[in-house]
C-alpha positions in Angstrom: 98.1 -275.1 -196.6 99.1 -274.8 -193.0 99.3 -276.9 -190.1 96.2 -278.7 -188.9 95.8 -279.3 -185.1 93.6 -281.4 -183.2 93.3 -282.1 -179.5 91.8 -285.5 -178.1 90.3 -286.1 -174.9 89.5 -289.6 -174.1 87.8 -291.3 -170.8 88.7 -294.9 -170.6 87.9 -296.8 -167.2 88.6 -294.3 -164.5 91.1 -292.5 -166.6 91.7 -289.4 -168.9 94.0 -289.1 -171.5 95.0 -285.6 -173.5 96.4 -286.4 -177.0 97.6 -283.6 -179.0 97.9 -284.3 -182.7 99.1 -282.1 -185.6 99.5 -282.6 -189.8 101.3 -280.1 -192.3 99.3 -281.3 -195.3 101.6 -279.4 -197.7 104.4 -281.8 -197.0 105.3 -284.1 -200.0 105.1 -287.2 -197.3 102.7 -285.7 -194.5 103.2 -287.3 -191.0 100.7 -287.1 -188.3 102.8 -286.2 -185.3 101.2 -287.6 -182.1 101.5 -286.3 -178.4 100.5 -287.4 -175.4 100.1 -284.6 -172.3 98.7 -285.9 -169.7 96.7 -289.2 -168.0 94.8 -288.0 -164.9 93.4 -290.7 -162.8 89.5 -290.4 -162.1 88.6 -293.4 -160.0 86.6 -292.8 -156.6 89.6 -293.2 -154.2 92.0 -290.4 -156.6 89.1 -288.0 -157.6 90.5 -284.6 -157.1 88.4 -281.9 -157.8 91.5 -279.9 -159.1 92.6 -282.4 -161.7 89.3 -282.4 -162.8 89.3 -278.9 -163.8 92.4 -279.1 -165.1 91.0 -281.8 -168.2 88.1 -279.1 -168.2 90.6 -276.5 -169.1 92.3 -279.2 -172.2 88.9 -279.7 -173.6 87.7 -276.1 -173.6 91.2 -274.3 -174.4 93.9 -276.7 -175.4 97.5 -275.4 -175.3 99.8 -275.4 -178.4 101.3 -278.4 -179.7 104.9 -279.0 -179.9 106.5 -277.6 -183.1 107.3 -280.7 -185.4 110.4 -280.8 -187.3 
């Protein structure tokens, strides 16, 4: 089985995370490898309209995760 991928995009109070995660199931001991890649600040005095299409971009075409050892 190959490598499962996932990427997570929280909003908690005035902030946005990006958390990459990724499994190789076919391990004998599988390890869920996490990554975070990015915390944007969304609170009325640091909105920036650029930042906020750049977490628009995670959620609608994530890049790759980071190759796990």
């Amino acid at each position: 089985m190959s490598e499962s991928k996932a990427t997570v995009v929280t909003f908690i109070h005035r902030q946005v995370r990006v958390v990459q995660a990724s499994i190789k199931p076919s391990e004998t001991y599988p390890t869920i490898t996490f990554t975070l890649r990015a915390i944007y600040d969304l609170n009325a005095e640091k909105y920036d309209q650029e930042v906020a299409y750049t977490v628009l971009q995670w959620i609608l075409s994530p890049p790759k995760p980071a190759e796990v050892d």
